[in-house]
LUMVO-502766 format. One record per residue (C-alpha): x, y, z; residue number from 1; residue in three letters. Coordinates in nm, 4 decimals, always signed. Layout:
<pts>
+----------+----------+----------+------+------+
!       px !       py !       pz ! resi ! resn !
+----------+----------+----------+------+------+
!        X !        Y !        Z !  NUM !  ALA !
...
+----------+----------+----------+------+------+
</pts>
This chain:
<pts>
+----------+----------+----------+------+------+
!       px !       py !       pz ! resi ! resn !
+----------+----------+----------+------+------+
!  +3.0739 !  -5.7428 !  -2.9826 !    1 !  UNK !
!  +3.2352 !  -5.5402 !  -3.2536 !    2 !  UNK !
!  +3.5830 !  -5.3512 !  -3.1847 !    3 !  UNK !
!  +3.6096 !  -4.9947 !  -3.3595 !    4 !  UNK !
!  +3.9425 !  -4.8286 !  -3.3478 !    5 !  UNK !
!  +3.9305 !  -4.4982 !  -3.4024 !    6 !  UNK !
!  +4.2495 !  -4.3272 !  -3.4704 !    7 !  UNK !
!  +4.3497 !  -3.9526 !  -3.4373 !    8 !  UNK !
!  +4.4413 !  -3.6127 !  -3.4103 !    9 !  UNK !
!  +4.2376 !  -3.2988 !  -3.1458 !   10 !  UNK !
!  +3.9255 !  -3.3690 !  -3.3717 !   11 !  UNK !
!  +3.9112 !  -3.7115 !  -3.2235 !   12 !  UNK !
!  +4.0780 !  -3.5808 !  -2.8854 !   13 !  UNK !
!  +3.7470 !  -3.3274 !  -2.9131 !   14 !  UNK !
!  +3.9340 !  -3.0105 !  -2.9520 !   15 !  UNK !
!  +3.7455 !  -2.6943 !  -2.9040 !   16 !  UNK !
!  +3.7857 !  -2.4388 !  -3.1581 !   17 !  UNK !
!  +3.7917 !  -2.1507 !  -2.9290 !   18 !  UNK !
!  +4.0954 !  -2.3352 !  -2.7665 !   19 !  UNK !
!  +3.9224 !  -2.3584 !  -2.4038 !   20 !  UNK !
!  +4.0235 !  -2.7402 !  -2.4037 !   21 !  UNK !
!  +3.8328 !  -3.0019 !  -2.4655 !   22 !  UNK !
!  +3.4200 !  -3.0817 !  -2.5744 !   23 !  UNK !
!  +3.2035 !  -3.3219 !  -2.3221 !   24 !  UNK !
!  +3.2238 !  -3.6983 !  -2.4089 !   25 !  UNK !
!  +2.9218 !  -3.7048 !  -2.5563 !   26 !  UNK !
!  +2.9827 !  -3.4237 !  -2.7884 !   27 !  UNK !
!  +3.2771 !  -3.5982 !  -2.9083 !   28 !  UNK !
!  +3.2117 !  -3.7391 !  -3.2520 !   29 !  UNK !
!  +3.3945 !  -4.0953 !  -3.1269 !   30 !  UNK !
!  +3.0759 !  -4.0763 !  -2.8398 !   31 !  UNK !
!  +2.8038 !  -3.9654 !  -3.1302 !   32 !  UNK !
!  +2.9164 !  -4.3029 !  -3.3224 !   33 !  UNK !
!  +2.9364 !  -4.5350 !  -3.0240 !   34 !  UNK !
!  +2.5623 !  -4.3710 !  -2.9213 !   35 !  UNK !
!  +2.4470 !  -4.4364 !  -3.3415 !   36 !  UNK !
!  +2.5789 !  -4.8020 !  -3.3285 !   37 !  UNK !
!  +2.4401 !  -4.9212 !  -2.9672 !   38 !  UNK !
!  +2.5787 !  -5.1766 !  -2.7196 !   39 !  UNK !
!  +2.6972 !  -5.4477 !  -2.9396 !   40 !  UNK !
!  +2.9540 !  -5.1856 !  -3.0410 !   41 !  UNK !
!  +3.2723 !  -5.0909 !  -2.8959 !   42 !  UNK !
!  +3.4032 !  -4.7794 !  -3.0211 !   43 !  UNK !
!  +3.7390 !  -4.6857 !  -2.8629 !   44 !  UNK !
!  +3.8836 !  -4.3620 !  -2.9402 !   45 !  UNK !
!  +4.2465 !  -4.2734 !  -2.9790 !   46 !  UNK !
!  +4.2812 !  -3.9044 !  -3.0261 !   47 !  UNK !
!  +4.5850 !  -3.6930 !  -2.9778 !   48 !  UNK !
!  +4.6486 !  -3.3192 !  -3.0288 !   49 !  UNK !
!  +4.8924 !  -3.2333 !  -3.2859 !   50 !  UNK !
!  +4.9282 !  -3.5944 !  -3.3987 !   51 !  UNK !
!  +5.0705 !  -3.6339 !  -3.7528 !   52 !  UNK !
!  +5.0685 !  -3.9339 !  -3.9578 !   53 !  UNK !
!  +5.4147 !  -4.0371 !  -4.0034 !   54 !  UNK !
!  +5.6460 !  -3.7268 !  -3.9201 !   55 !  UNK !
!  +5.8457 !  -3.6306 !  -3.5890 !   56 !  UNK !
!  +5.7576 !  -3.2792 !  -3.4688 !   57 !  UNK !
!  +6.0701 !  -3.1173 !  -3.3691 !   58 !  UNK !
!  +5.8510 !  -2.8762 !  -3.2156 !   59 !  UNK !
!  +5.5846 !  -3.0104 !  -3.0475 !   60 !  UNK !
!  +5.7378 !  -3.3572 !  -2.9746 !   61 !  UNK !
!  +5.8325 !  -3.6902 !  -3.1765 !   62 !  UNK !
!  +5.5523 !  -3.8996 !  -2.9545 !   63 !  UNK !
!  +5.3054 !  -3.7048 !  -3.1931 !   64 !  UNK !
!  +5.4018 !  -3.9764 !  -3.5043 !   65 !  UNK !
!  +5.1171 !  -4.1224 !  -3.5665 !   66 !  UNK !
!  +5.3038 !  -4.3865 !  -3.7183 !   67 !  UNK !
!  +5.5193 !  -4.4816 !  -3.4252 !   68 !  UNK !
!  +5.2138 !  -4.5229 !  -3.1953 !   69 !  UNK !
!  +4.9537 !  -4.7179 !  -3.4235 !   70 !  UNK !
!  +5.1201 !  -5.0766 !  -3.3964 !   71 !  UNK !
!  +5.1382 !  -5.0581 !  -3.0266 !   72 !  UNK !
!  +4.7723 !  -4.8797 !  -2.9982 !   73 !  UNK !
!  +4.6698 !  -5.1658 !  -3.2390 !   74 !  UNK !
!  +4.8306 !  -5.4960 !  -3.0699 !   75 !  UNK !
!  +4.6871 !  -5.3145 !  -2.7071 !   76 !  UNK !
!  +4.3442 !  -5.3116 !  -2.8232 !   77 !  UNK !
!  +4.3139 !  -5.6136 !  -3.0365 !   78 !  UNK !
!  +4.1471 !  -5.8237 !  -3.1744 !   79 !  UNK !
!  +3.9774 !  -5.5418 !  -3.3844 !   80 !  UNK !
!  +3.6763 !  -5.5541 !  -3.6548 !   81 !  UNK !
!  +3.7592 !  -5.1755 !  -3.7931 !   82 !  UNK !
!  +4.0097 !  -4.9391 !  -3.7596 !   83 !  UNK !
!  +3.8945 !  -4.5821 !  -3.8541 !   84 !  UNK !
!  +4.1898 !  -4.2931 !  -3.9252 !   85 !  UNK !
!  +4.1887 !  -3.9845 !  -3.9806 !   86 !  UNK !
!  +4.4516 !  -3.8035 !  -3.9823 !   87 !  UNK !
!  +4.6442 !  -3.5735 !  -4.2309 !   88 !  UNK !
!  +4.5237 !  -3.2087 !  -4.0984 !   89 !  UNK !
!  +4.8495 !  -3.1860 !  -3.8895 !   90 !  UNK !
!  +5.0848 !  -3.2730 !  -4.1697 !   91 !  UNK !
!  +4.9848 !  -2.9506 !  -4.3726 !   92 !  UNK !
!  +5.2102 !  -2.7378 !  -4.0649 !   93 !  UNK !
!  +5.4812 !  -2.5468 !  -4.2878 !   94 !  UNK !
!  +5.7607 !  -2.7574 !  -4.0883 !   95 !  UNK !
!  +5.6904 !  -3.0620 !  -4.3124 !   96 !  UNK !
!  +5.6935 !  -2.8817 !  -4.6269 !   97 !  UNK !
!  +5.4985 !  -3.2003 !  -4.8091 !   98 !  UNK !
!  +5.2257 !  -3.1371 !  -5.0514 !   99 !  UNK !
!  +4.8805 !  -3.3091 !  -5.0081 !  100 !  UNK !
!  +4.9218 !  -3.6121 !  -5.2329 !  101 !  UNK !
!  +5.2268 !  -3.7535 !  -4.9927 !  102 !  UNK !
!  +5.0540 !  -3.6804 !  -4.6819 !  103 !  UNK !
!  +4.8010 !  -3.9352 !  -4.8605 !  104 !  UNK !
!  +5.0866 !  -4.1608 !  -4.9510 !  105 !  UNK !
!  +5.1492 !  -4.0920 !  -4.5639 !  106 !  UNK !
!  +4.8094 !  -4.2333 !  -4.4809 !  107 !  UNK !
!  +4.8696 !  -4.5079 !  -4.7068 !  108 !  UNK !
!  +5.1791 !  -4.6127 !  -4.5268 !  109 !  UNK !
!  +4.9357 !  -4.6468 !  -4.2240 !  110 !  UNK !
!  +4.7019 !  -4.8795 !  -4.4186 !  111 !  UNK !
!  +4.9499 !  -5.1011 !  -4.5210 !  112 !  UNK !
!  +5.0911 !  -5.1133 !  -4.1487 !  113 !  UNK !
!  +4.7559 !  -5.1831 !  -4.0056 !  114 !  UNK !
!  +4.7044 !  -5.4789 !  -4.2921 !  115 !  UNK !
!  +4.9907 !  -5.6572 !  -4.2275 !  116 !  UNK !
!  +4.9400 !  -5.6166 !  -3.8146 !  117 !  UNK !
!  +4.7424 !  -5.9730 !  -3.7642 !  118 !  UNK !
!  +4.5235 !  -5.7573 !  -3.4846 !  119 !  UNK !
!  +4.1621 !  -5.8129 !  -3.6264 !  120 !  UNK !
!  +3.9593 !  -6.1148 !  -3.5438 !  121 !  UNK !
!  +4.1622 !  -6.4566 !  -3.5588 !  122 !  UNK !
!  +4.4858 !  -6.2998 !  -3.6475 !  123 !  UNK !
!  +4.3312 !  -6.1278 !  -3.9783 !  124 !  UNK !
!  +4.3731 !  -5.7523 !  -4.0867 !  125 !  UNK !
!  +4.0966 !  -5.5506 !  -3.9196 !  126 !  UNK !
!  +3.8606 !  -5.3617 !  -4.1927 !  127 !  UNK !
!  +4.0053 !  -5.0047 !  -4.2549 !  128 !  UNK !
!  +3.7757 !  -4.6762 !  -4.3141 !  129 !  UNK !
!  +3.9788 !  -4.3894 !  -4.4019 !  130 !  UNK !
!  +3.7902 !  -4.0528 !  -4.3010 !  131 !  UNK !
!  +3.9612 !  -3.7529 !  -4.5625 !  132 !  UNK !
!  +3.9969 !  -3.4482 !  -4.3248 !  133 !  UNK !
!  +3.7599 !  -3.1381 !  -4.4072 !  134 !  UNK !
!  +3.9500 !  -2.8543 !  -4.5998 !  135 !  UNK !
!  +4.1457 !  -2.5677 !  -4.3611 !  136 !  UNK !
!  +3.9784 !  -2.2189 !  -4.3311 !  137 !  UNK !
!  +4.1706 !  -1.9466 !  -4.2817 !  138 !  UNK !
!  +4.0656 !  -1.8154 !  -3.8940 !  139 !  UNK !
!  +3.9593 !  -1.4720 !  -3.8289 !  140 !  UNK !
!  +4.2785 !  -1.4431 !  -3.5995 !  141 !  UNK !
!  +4.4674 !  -1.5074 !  -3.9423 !  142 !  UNK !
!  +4.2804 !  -1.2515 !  -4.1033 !  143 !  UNK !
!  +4.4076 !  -0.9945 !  -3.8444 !  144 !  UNK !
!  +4.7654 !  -1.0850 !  -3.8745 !  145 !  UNK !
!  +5.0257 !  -1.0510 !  -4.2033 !  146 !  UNK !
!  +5.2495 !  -1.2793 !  -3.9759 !  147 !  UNK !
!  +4.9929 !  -1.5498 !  -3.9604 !  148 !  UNK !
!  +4.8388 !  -1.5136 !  -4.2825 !  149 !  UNK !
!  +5.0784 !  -1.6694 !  -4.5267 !  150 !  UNK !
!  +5.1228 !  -1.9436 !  -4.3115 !  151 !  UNK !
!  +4.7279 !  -2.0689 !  -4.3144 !  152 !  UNK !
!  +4.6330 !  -1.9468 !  -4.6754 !  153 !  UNK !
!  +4.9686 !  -2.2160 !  -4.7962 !  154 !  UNK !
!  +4.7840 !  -2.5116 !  -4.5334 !  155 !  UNK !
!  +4.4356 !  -2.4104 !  -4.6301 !  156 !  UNK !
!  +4.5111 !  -2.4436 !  -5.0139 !  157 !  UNK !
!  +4.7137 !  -2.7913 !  -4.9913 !  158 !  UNK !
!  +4.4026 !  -2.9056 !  -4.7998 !  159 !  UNK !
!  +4.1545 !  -2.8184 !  -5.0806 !  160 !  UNK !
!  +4.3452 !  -3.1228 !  -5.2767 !  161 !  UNK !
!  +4.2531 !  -3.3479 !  -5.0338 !  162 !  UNK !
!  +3.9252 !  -3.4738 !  -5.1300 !  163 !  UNK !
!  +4.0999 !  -3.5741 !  -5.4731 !  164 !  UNK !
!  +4.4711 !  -3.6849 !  -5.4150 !  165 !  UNK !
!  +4.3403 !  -3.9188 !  -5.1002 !  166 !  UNK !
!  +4.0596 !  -4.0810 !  -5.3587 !  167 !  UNK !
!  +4.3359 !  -4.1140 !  -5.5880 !  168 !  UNK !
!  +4.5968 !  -4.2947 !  -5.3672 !  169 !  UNK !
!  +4.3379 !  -4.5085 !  -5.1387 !  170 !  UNK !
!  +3.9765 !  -4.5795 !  -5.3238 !  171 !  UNK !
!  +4.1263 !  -4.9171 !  -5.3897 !  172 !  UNK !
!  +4.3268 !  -5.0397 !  -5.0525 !  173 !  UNK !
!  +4.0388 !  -4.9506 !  -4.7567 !  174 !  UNK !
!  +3.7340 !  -4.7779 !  -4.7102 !  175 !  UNK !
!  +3.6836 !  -4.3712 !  -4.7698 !  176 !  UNK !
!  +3.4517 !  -4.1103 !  -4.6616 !  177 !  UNK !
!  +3.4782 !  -3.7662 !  -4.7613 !  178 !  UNK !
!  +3.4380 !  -3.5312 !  -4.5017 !  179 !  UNK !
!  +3.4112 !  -3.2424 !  -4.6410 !  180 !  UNK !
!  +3.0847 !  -3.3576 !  -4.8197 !  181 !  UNK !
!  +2.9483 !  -3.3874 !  -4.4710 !  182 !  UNK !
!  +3.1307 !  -3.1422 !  -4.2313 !  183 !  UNK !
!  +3.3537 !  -2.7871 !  -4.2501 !  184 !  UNK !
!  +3.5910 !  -2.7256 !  -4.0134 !  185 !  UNK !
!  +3.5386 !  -2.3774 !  -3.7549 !  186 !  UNK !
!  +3.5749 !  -2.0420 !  -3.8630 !  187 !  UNK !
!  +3.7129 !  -1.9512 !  -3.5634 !  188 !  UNK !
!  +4.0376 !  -2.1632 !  -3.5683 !  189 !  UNK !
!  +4.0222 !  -2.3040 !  -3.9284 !  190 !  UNK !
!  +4.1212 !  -2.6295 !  -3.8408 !  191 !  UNK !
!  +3.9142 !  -2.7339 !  -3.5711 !  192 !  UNK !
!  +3.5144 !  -2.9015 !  -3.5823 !  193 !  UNK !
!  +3.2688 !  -2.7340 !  -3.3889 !  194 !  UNK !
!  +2.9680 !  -2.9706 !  -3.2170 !  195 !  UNK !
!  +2.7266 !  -3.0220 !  -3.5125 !  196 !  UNK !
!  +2.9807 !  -3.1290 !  -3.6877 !  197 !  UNK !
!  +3.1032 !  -3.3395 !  -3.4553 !  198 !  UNK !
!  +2.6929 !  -3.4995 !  -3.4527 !  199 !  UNK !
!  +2.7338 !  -3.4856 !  -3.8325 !  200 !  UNK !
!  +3.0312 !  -3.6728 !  -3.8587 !  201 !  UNK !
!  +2.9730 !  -3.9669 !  -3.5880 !  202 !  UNK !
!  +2.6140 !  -4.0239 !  -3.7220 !  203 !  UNK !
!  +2.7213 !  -4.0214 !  -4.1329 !  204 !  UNK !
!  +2.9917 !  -4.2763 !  -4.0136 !  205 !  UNK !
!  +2.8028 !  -4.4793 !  -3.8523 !  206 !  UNK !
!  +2.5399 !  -4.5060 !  -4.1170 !  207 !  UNK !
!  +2.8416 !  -4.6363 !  -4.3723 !  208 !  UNK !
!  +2.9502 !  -4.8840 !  -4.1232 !  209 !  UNK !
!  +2.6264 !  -5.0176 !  -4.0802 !  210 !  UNK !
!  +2.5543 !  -5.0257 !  -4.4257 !  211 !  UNK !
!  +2.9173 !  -5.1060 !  -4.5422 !  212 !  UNK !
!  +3.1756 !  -5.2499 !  -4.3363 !  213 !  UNK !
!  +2.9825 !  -5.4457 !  -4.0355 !  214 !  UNK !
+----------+----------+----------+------+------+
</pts>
């Protein structure tokens, strides 16, 4: 059986966008590729809301690090064929005040973690598939708001350089997919996926694993 790590923030943890907690299991997109990929599969998912990829929130709590947690997630679940991340979405919160390119280089420092962790299959590096989050739209509760409004249009700008500055910094250390070729994030919250693309996502990334990676 193959082990699938799948590491994240609320659009692993299944998020709703309407913020009235969290989708069914088998909405999740986690659930969508474990159903795609069938019993000789294992797809564990690690989701957490507001988790970042390497920076303490002095607001919503330092256990949100993404970077603090993997090496223990990774050594509890091994051995592991494929670790999946994606992350990055949180890092765009005005509190970090980093552009999109180093919250690639922040993803990168993840790769190169889970590479030299010995926690795939006979002490090996497990594969790594990078997903590059979907662009921010600005919510309609933004819209309604000059207090809110500066703050997403800043995120949702720094997240249209995405696509590029996370091709850039990882095409040649681990596997990519571009989201936002597949999936777009809710209108309601702007940051948030709603169920089809949650069934988007899990089947389009199971297809490249398939095809790709195992």
């Amino acid at each position: 059986m193959k082990t699938i790590l799948c590491y994240g923030d609320s659009n692993t943890w299944g998020y709703k966008p309407d913020g009235t907690g969290r989708y069914p299991k088998h909405i999740r997109w986690t659930s969508v590729l474990q159903n795609e990929l069938g019993g000789s599969y294992d797809v564990i998912a690690e989701g957490l809301n507001g988790r970042t990829t390497v920076w303490n929130d002095p607001v919503r709590g330092e256990y949100r690090n993404g970077k603090s947690y993997l090496l223990p997630c990774l050594h509890t679940h091994k051995p592991i064929d494929l670790v999946i991340l994606f992350l990055g979405s949180n890092d765009l919160k005005c509190r970090f005040s980093v552009s999109s390119y180093e919250i690639a280089q922040s993803v990168e420092m993840l790769v190169n973690i889970i590479k030299k962790s010995e926690t795939g299959p006979n002490m090996n590096s497990p594969e790594i598939l990078v997903i590059i989050p979907p662009p921010l739209l600005i919510p309609k509760e933004a819209r309604k708001s000059d207090h809110l409004i500066p703050e997403f249009v800043k995120a949702a700008e720094k997240s249209k350089h995405f696509s590029k500055d996370f091709t850039e910094v990882l095409s040649r250390q681990c596997h990519l997919i571009d989201s936002s070729k597949l999936i777009k994030t809710s209108e309601i919250d702007g940051m948030h996926l709603d169920s089809e693309s949650h069934a988007i996502l899990g089947k389009e990334v199971a297809k490249y694993i398939t095809l790709n990676i195992l």
